[in-house]
C-alpha positions in Angstrom: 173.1 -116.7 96.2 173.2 -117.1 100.2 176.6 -115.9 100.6 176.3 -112.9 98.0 172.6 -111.8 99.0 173.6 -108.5 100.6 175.8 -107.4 97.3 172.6 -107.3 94.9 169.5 -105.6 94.4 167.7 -109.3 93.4 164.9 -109.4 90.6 162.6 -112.0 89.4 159.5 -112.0 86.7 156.4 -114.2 86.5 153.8 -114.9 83.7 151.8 -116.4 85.7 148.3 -114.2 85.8 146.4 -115.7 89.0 147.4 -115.5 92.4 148.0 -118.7 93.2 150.1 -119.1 90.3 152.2 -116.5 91.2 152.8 -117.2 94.8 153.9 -120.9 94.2 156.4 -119.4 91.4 157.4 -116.9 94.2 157.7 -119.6 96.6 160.0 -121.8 94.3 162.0 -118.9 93.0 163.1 -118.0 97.0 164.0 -121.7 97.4 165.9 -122.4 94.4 167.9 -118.6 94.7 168.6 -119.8 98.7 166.7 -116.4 99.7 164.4 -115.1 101.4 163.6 -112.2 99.8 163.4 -110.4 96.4 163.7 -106.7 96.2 161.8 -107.0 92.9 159.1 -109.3 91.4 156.9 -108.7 88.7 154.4 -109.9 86.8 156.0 -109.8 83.3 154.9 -109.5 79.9 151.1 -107.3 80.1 150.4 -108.2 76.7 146.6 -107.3 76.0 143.2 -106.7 78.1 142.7 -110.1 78.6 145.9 -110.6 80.9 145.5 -106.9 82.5 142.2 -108.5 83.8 143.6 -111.8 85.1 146.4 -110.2 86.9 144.2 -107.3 88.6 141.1 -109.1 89.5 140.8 -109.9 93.2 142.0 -113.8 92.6 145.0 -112.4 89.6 148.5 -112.4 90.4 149.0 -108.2 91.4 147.2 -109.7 94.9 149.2 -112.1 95.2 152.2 -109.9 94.4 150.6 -107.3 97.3 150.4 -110.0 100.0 154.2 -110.9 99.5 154.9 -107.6 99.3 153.2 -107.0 103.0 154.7 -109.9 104.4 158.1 -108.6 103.5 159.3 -111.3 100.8 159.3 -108.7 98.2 160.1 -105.3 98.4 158.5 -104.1 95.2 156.0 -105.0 92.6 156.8 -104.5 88.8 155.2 -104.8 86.1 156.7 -105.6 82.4 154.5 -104.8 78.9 155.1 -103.6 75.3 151.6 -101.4 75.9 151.9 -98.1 77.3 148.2 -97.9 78.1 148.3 -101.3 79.8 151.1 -100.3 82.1 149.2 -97.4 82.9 146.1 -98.8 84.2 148.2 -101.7 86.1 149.8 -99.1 87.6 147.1 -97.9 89.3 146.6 -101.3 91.1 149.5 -101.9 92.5 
């Protein structure tokens, strides 16, 4: 990936749901692509309340997601889910 970077708009997902979780998947995601960046990440698969809790509360992954996000090692936060409603309140946390 180093030597394409600049050619690609680069995603990655996590289903990890806390924030630690999802910061070391980050982490290890940037150093097995070679990057230093990803212009997507998201927290994939929102599947019922449960996980829309874990991923929102001040320890889930969405803070996580919002501290990369402000240090510049992703440009956007996503979110992935089969539940309309779900993606609808996640959407207002991000």
């Amino acid at each position: 990936m180093p030597r394409e970077r600049n050619r690609f708009f680069l995603g990655c997902k996590t289903m990890e749901r806390t924030k630690e979780g999802a910061w070391n998947e980050l982490r290890q995601s940037l150093q097995r692509l070679q990057t230093d960046h990803f212009d997507l990440y998201q927290c994939h698969a929102i599947s019922n309340e449960e996980e829309y809790r874990q991923v929102t509360a001040p320890d889930g992954a969405l803070a996580g997601l919002r501290k990369a996000r402000d240090e510049g090692i992703i440009g956007h936060i996503g979110v992935t889910s089969h539940s309309l409603d779900l993606l609808e309140k996640v959407r207002k946390n991000v």
